[in-house]
Backbone as a ProteinNet text record, in pm:
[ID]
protein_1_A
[PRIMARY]
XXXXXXXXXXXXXXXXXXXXXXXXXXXXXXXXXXXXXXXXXXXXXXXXXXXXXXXXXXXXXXXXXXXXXXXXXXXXXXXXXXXXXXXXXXXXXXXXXXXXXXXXXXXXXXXXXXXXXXXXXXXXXXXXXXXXXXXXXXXXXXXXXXXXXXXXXXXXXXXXXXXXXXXXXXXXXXXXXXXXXXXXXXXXXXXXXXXXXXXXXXXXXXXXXXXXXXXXXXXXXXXXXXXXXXXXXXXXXXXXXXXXXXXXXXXXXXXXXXXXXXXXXXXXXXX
[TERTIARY]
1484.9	1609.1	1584.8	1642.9	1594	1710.4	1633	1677.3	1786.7	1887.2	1994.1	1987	1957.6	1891.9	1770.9	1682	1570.2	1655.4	1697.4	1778	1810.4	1930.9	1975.7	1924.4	1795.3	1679	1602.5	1571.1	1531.9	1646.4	1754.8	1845.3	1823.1	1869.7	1847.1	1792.5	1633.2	1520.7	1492.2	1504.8	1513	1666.1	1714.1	1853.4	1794.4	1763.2	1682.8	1574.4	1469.7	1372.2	1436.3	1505.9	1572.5	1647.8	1727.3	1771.5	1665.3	1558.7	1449.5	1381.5	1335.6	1313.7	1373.4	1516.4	1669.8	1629.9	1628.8	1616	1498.1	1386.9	1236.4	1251.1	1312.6	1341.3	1441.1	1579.1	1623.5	1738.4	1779.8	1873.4	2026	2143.9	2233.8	2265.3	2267.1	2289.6	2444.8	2561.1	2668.9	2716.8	2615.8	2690.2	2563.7	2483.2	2357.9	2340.3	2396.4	2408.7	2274	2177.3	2077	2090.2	2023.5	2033.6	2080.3	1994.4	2022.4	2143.2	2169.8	2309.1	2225.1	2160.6	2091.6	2127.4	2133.1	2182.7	2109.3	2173	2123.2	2173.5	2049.9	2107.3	2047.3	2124	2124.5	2147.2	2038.5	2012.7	1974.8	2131.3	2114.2	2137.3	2044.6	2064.2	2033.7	2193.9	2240.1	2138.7	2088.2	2028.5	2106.3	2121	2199.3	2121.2	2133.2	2074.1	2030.8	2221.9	2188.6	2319.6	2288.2	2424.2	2585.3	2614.7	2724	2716.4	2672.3	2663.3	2649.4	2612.1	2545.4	2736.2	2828.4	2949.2	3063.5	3039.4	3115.1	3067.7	2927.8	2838.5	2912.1	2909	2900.8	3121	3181.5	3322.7	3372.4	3270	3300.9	3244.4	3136.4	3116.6	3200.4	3269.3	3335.9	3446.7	3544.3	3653.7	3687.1	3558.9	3574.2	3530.1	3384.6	3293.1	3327.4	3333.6	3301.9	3486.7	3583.6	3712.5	3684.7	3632.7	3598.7	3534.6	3490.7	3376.8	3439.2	3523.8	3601.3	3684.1	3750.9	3798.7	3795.7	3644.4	3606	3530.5	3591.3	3534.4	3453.5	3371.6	3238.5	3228.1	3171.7	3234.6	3056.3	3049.9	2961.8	2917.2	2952.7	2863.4	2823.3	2725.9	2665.7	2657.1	2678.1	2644.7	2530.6	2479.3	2390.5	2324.8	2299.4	2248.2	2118.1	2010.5	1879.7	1863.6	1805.1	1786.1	1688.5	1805.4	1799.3	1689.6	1556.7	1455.7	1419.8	1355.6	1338	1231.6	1141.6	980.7	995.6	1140.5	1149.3	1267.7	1276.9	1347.3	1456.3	1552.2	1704.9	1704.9	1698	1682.7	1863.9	1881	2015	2088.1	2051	2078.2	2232	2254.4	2305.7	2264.2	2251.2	2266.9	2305.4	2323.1	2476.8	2338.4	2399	2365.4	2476.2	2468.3	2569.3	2518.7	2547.4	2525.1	2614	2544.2	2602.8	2573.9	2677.8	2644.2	2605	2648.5	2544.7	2520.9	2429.5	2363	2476.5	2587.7	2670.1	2769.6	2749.3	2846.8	2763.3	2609	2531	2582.2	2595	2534.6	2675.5	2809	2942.4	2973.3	2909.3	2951.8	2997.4	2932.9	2988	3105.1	3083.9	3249.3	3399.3	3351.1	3464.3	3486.5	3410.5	3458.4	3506.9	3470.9	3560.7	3713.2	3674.9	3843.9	3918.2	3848.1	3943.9	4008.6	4146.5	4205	4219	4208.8	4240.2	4062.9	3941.9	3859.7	3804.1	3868.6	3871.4	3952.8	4049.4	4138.8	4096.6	4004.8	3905.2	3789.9	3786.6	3591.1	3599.4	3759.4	3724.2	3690.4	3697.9	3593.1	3488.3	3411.4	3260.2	3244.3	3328.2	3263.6	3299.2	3358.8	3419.7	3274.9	3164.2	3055.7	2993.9	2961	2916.8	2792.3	2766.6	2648.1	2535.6	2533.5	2406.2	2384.6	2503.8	2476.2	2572.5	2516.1	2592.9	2628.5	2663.7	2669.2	2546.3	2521.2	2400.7	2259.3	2134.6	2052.6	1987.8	1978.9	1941.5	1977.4	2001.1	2061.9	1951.6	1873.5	1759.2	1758.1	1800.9	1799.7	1717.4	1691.3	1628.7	1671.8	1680.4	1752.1	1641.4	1701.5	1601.3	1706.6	1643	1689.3	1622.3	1733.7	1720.6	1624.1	1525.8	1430.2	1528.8	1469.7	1464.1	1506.8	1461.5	1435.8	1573.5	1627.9	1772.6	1846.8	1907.3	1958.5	2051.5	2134.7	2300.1	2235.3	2279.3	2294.1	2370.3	2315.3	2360.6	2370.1	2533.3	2572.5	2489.8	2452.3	2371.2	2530.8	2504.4	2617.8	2708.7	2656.3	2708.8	2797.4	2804.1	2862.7	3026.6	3058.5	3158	3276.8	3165.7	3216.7	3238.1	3139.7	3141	3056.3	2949.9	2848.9	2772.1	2694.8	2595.3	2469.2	2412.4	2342.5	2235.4	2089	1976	1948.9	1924.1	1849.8	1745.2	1645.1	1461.3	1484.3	1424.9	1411.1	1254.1	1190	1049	1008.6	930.5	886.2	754.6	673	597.2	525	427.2	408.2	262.4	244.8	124.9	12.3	-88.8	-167.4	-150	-120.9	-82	47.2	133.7	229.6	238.3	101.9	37.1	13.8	23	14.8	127.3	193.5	334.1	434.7	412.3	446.9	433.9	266.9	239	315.4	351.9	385.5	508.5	602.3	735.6	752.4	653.7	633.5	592.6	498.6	457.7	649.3	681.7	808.4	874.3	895.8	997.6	911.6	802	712.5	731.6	786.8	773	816.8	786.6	764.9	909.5	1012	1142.9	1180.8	1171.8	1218.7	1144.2	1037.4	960.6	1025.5	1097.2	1147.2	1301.3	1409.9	1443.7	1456.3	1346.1	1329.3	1310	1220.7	1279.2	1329.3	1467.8	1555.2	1532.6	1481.3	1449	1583.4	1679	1792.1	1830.5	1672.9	1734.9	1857.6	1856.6	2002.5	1955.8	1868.5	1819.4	1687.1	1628.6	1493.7	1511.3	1451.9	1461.9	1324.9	1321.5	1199.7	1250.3	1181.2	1236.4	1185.5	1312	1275.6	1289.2	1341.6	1342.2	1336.3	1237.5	1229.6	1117.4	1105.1	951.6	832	820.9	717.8	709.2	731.9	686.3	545.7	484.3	552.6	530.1	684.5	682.3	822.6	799	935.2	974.3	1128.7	1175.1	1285.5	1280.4	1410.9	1418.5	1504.8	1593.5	1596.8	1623.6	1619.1	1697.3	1738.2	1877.1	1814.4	1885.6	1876.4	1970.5	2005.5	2090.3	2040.9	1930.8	1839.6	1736.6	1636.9	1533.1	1417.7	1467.9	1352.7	1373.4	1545.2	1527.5	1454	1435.4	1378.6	1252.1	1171.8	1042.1	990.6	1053.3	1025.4	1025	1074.6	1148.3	1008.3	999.6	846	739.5	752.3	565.5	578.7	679.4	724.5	690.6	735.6	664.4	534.8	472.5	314.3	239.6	316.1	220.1	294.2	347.9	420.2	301.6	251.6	141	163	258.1	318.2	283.8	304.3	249.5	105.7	38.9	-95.2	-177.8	-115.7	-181.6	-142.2	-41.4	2	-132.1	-82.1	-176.7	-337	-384.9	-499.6	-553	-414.4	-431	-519.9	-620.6	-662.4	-586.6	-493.3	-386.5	-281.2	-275.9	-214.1	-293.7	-420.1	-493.1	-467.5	-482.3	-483.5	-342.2	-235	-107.8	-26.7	-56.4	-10.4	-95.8	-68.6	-135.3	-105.3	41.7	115.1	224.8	273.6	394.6	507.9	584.4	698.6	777.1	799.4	911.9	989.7	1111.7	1270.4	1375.8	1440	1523.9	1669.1	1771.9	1896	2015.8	2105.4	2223	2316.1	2439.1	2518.9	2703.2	2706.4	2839	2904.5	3013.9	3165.4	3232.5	3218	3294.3	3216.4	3100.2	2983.3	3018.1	3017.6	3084.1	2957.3	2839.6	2723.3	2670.2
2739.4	2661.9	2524.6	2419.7	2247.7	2266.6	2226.8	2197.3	2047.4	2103.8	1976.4	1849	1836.4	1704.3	1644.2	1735.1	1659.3	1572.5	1683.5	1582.9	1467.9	1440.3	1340.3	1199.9	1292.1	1200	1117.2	1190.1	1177.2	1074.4	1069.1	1027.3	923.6	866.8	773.1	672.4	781.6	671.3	577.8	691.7	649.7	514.8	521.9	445.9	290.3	286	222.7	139.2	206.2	182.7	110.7	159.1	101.9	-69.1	-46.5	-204.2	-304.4	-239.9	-346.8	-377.5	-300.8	-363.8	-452.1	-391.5	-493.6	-613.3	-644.5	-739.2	-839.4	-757.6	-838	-906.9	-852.8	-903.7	-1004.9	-989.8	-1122.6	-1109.5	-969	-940.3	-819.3	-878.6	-768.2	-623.8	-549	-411	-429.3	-503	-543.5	-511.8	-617.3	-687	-737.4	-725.5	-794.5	-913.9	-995.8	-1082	-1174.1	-1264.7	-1304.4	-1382	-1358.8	-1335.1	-1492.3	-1550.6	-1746	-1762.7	-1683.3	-1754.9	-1772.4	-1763.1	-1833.7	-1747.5	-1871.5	-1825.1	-1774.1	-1714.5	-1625.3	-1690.1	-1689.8	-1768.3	-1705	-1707.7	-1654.4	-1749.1	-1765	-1812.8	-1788.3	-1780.2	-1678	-1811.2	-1734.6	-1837.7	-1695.7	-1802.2	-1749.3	-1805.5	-1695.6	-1773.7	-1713	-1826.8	-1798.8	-1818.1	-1761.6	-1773.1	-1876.6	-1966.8	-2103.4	-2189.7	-2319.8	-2363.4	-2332.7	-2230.6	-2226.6	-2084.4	-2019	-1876.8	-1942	-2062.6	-2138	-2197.3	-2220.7	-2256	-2146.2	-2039.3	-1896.1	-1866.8	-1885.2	-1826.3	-1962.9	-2081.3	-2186.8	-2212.2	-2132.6	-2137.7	-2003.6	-1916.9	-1785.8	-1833	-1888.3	-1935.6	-2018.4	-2099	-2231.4	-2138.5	-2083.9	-2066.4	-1906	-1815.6	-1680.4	-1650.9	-1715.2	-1653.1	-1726.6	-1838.9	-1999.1	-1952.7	-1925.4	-1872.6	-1758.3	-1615.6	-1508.7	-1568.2	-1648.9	-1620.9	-1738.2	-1820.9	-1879.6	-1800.5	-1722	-1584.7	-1517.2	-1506.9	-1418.5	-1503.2	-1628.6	-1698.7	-1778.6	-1754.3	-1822.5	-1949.4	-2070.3	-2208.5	-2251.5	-2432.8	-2474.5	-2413.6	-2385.3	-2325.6	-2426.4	-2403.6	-2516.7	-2461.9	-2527.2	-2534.7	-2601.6	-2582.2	-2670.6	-2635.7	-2758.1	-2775.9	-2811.5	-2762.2	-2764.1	-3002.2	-3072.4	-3184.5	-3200.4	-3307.3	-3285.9	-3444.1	-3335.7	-3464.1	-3455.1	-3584.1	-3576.7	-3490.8	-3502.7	-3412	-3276.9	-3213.2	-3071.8	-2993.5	-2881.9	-2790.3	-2789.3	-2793	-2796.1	-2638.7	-2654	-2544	-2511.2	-2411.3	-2320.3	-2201.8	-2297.7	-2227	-2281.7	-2239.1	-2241.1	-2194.9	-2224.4	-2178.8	-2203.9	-2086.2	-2092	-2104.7	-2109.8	-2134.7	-2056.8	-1990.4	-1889	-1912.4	-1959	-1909.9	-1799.3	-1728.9	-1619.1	-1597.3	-1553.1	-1558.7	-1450	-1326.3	-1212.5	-1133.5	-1048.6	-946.8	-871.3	-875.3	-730.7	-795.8	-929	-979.4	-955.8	-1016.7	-944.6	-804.6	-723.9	-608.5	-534	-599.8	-570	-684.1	-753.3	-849.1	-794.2	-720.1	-656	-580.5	-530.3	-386.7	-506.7	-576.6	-694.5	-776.6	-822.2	-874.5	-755.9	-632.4	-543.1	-525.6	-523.8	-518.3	-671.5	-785.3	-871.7	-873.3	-905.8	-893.3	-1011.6	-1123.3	-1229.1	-1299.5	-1229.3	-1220.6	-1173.8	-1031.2	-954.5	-1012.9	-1088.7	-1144.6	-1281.5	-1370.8	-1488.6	-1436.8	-1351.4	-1296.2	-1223.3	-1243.3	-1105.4	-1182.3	-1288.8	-1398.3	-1351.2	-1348.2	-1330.3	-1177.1	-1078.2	-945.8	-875.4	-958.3	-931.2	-945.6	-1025.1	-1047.5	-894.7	-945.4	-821.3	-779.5	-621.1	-561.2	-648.7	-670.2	-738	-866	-950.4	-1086.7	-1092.4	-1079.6	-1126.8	-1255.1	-1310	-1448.2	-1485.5	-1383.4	-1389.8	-1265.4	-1383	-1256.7	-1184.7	-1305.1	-1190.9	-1306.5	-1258.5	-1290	-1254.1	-1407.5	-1401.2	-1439.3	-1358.5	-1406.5	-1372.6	-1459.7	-1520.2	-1489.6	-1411.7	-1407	-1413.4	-1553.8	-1616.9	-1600.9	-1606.4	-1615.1	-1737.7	-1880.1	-1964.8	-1993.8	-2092.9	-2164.3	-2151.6	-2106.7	-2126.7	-2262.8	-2358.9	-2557.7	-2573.1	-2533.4	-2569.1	-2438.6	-2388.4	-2265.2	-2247.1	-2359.2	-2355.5	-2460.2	-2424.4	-2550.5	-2659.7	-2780.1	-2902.9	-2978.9	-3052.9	-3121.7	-3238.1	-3299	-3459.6	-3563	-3687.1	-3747.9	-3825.6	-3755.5	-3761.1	-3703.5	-3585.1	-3480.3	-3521.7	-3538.4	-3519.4	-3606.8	-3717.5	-3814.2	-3789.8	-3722.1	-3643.2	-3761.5	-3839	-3987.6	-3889	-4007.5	-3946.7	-3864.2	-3770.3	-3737.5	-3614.1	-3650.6	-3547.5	-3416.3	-3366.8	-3197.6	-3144.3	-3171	-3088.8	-2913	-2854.1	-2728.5	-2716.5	-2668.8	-2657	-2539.4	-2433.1	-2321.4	-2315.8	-2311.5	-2325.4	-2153.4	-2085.1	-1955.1	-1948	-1868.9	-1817.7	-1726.6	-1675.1	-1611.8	-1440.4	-1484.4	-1373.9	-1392.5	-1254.8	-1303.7	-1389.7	-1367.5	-1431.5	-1576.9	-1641.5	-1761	-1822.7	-1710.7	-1779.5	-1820.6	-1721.9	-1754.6	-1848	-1884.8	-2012.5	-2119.3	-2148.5	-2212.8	-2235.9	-2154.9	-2127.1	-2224.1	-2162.7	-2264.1	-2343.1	-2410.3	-2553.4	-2619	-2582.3	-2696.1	-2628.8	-2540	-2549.3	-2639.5	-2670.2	-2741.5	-2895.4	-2898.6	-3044.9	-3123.9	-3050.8	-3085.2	-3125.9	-3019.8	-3044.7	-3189.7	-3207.4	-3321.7	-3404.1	-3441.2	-3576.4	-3638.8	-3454.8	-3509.2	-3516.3	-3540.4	-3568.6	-3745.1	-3788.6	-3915.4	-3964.9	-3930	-4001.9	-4055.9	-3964.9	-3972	-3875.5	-3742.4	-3699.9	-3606.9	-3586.1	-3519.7	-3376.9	-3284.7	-3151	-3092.6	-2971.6	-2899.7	-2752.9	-2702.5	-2596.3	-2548.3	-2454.2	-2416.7	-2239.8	-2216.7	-2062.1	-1955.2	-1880.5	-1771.8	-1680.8	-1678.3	-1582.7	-1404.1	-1362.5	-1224.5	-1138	-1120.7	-1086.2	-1147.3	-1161.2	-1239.8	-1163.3	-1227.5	-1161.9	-1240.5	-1361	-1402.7	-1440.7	-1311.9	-1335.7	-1334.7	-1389.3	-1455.4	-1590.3	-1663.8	-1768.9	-1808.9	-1922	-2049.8	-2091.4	-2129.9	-2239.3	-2326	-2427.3	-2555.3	-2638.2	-2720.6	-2796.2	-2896.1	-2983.1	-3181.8	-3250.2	-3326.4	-3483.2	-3588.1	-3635.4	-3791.4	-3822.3	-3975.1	-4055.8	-4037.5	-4065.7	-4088.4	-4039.9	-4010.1	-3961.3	-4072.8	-4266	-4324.7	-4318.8	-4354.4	-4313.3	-4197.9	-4071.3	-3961.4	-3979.6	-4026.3	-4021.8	-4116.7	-4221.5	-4319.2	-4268.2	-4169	-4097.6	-4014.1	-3952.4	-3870.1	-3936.2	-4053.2	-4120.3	-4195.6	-4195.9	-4214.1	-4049.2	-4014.3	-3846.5	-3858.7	-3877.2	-3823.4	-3949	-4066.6	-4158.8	-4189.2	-4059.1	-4061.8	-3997	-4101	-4038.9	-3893.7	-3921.8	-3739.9	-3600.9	-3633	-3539	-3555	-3665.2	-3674.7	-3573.9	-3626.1	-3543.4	-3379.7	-3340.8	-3177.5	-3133.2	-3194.3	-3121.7	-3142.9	-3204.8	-3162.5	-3008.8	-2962.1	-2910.4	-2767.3	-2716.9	-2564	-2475.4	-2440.4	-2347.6	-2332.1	-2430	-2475.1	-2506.6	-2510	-2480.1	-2370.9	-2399.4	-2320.9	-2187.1	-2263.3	-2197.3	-2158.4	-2249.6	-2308.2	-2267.1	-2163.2	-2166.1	-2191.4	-2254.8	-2283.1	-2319.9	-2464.3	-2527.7	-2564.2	-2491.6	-2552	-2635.5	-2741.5	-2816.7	-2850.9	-2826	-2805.8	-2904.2	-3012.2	-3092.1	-3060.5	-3056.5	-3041.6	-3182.4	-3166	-3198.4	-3125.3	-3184.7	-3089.5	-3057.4	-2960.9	-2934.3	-2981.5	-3006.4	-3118	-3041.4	-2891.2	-2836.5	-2793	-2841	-2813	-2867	-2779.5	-2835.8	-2942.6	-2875.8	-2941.1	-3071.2
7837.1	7837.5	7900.4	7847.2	7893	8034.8	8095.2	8266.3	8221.5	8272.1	8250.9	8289	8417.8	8521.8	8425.2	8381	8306.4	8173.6	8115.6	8001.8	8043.9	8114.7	8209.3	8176	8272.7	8306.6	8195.6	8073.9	7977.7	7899.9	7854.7	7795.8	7843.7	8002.7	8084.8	8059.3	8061.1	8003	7882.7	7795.3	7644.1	7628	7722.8	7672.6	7710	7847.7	7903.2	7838.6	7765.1	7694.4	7572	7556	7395.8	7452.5	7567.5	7607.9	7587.1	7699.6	7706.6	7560	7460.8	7350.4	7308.8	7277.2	7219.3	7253.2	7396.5	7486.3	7426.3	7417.5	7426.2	7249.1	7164.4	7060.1	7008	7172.6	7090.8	7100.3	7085.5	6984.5	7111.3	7120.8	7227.2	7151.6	7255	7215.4	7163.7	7192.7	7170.4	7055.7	6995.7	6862.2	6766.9	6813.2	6713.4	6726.6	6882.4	6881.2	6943.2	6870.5	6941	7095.9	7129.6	7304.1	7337.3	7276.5	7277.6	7182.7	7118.9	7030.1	6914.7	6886.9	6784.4	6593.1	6534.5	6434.5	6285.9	6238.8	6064	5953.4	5843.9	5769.9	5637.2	5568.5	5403.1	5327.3	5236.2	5116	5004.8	4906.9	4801.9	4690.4	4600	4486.8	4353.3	4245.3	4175.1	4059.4	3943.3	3832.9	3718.9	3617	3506.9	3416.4	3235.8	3167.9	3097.9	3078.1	3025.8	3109.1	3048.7	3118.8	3094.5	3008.2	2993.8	3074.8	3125.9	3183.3	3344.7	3370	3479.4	3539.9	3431.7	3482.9	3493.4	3453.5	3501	3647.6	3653.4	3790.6	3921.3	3877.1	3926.4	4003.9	3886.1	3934.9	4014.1	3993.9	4077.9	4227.2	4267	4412.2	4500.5	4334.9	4465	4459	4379.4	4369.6	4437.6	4396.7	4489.6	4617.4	4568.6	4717.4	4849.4	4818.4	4913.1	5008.6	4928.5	5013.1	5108.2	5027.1	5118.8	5218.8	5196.8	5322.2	5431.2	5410.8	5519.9	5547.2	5478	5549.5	5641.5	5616.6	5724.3	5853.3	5833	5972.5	5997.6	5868.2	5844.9	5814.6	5864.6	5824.2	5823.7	5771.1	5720.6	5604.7	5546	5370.5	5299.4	5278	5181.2	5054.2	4964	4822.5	4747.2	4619.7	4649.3	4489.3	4413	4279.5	4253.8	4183.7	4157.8	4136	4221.2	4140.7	4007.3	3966.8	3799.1	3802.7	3707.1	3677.4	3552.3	3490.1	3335	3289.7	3432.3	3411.2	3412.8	3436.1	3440.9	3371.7	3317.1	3235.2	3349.7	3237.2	3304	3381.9	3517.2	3611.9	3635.2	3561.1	3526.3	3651.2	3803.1	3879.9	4012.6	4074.2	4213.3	4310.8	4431.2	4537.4	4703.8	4763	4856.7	4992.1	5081.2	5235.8	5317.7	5382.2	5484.4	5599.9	5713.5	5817.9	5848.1	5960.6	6005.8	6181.4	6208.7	6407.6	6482	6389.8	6417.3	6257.9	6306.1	6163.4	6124.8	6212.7	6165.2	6080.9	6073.1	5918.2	5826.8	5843.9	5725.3	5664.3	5764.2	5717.8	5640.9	5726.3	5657.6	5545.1	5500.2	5358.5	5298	5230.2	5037.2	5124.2	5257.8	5267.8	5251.1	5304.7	5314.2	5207.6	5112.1	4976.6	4908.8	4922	4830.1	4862.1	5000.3	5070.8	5082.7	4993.2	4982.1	4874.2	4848.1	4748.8	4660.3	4753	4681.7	4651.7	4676.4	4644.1	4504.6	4508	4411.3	4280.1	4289.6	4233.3	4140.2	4231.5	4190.4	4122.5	4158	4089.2	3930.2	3891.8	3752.4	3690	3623	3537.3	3530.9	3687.8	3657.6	3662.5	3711.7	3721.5	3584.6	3479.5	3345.5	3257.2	3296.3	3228.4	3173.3	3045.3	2942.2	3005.2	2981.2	3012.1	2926.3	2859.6	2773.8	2796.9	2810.3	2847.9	2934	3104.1	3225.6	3224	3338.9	3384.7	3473.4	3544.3	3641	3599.1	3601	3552.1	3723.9	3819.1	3955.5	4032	4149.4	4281.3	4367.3	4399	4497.4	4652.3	4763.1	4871.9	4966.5	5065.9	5195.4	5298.3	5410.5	5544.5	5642.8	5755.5	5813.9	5986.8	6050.2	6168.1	6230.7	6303.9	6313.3	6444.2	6471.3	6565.2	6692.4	6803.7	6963.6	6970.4	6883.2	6927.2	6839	6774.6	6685.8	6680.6	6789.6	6740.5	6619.2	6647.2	6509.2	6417.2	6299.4	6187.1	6226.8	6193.2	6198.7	6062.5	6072.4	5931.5	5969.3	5849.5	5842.9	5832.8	5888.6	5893.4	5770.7	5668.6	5519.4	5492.2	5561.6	5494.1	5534.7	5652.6	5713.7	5614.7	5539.4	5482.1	5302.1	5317.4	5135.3	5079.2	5107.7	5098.7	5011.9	4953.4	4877	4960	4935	5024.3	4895.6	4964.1	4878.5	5018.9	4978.6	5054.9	4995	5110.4	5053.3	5128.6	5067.5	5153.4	5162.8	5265.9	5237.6	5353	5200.9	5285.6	5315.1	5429.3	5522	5518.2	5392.8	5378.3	5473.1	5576.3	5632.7	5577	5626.8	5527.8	5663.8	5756.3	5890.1	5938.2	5955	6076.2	6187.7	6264.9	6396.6	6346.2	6254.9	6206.8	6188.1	6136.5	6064.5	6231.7	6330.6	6464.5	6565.3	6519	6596.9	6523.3	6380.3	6303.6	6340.7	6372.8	6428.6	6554.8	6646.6	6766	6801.1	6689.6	6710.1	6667.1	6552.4	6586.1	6703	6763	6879.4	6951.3	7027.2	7082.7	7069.6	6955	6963.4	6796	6729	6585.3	6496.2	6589.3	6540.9	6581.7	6739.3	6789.6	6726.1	6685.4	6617.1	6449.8	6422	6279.5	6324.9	6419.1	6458.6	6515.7	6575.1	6592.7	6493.2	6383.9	6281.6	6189.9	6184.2	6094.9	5935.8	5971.6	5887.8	5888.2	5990	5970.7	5962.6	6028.9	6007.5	6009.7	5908.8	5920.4	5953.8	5951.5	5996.7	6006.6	6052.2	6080.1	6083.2	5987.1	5988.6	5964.2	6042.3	6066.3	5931	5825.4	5677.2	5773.8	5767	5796.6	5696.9	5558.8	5446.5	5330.3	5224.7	5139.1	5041.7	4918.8	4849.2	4886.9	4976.7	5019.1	5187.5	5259.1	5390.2	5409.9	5529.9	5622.4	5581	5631.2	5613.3	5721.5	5744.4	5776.7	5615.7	5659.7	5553.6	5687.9	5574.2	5660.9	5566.5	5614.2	5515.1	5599.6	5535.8	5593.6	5509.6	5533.6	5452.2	5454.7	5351.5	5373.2	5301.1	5229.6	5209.5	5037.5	5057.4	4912.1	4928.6	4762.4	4785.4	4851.8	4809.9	4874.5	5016.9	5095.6	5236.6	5288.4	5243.2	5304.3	5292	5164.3	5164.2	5268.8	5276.6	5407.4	5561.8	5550.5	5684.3	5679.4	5601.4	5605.1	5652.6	5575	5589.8	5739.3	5798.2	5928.1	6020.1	5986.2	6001.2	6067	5906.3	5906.2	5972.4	6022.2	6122.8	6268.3	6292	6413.6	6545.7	6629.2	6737.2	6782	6787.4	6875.3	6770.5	6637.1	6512.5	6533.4	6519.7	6561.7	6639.3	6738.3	6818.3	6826.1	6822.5	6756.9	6651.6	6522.7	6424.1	6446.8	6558.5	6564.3	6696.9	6744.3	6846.1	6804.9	6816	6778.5	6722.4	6822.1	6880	6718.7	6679.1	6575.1	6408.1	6398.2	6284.1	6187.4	6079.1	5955	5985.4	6039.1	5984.2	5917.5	5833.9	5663.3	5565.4	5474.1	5353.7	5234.3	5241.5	5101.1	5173.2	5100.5	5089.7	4962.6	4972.3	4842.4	4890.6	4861.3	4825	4729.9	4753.3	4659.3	4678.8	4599.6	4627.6	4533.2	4651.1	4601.9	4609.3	4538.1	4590.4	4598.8	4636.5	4720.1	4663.2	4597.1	4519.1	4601.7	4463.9	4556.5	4621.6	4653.2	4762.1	4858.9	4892.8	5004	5097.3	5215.9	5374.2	5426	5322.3	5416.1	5354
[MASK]
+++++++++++++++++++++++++++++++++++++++++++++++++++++++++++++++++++++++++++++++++++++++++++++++++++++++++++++++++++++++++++++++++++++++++++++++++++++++++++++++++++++++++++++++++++++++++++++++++++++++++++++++++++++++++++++++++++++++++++++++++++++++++++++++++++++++++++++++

């Protein structure tokens, strides 16, 4: 028969043991709430078949999703349209930006758009789409938990104004976790603040904790235009303080692949 006191004791421990992990990861036993405040961010992008399947997909976000989700509290959403170039196939997509302040909105999303009504109400357009030819062929998302050095998303000073404004996203893929970490912490170290000084405009910095190509960072940066930003870069890459970073050891061969993605920003994008 288990001696009662041992149980106790045992329970105790294990409860104990479980805080301090919670703890060492980040994350409150509470609420899921990261210990710094620091924020989650989802990036789902909608792909459609063509462009007329691309404006069913495209009026169900602003008009269904983009409400639920101020609904439920959630503010800054970004929107956001593939940029359109002559050198490339008309890219037939959308996609959304969520922040989120803890995991347990993640994890209650879909219970709460079902239980919205006036959600449910905006969405039959698109949930009316035929088995054979949807509106959407897959729904690809990203959930990143935001940098120590930027905990919350930040609007670029366009937005507030609805100004013209471009958005790069660029994911930063490692060939190790242990890489992709130092990678993480060279910008808390320093790397954020340098693109910061100069005017490169971050809006977020995110550690991808679910995706089909971990490990990796992604973030996102503004500008006015694509020649202001590229200027803002090559200001970047001859800034002493980067200099001297990317030659540090500690920081070598972190990077084994870079994408870069340029958007603009739907006319109902907070961001």
């Amino acid at each position: 028969m288990t001696n009662p006191v041992r149980r106790r004791d045992f329970l105790s421990s294990s409860i104990a043991a479980g805080a301090t992990l919670t703890a060492a990861s980040g994350l409150s036993l509470a609420a899921g709430q990261p210990a710094a405040d620091r924020e989650f961010y989802e990036w789902r992008t909608y792909r459609a078949a063509n462009a007329e399947k691309l404006k069913i997909v495209s009026t169900y976000v602003e008009k269904a999703l983009a409400p639920a989700l101020r609904r439920m509290g959630i503010d800054r959403i970004g929107g956001f349209e593939p940029e359109k170039a002559e050198d490339k196939p008309t890219d037939t997509s959308i996609s959304v930006l969520i922040p989120h302040k803890t995991l347990n909105t993640v994890a209650m999303f879909n219970d709460r758009l079902a239980a919205d009504d006036e959600y449910q109400s905006a969405a039959k357009e698109y949930y009316a789409s035929p088995f054979r030819n949807p509106a959407t062929l897959r729904i690809e998302n990203r959930l990143m938990r935001a940098f120590k050095g930027m905990p919350v998303l930040e609007l670029p000073p366009q937005s507030a104004k609805k100004e013209a404004r471009i958005f790069e996203i660029r994911i930063y893929e490692s060939h190790t976790e242990h890489k992709a970490r130092l990678k993480v912490e060279m910008f808390d170290e320093g790397e954020i603040q340098i693109m910061r000084d100069v005017k490169l405009a971050p809006v977020f910095y995110g550690e991808t904790l679910v995706s089909n190509d971990v490990p990796n960072l992604t973030y996102m940066l503004s500008g006015e235009n694509r020649e202001a930003h590229t200027q803002h870069f090559k200001d970047f890459l001859k800034h002493p303080e980067w200099d001297r970073m990317k030659r540090l050891e500690r920081y070598k061969g972190t990077v084994s692949k870079i994408t870069s993605l340029f958007f603009t920003p739907t006319t109902w994008s907070d961001i």
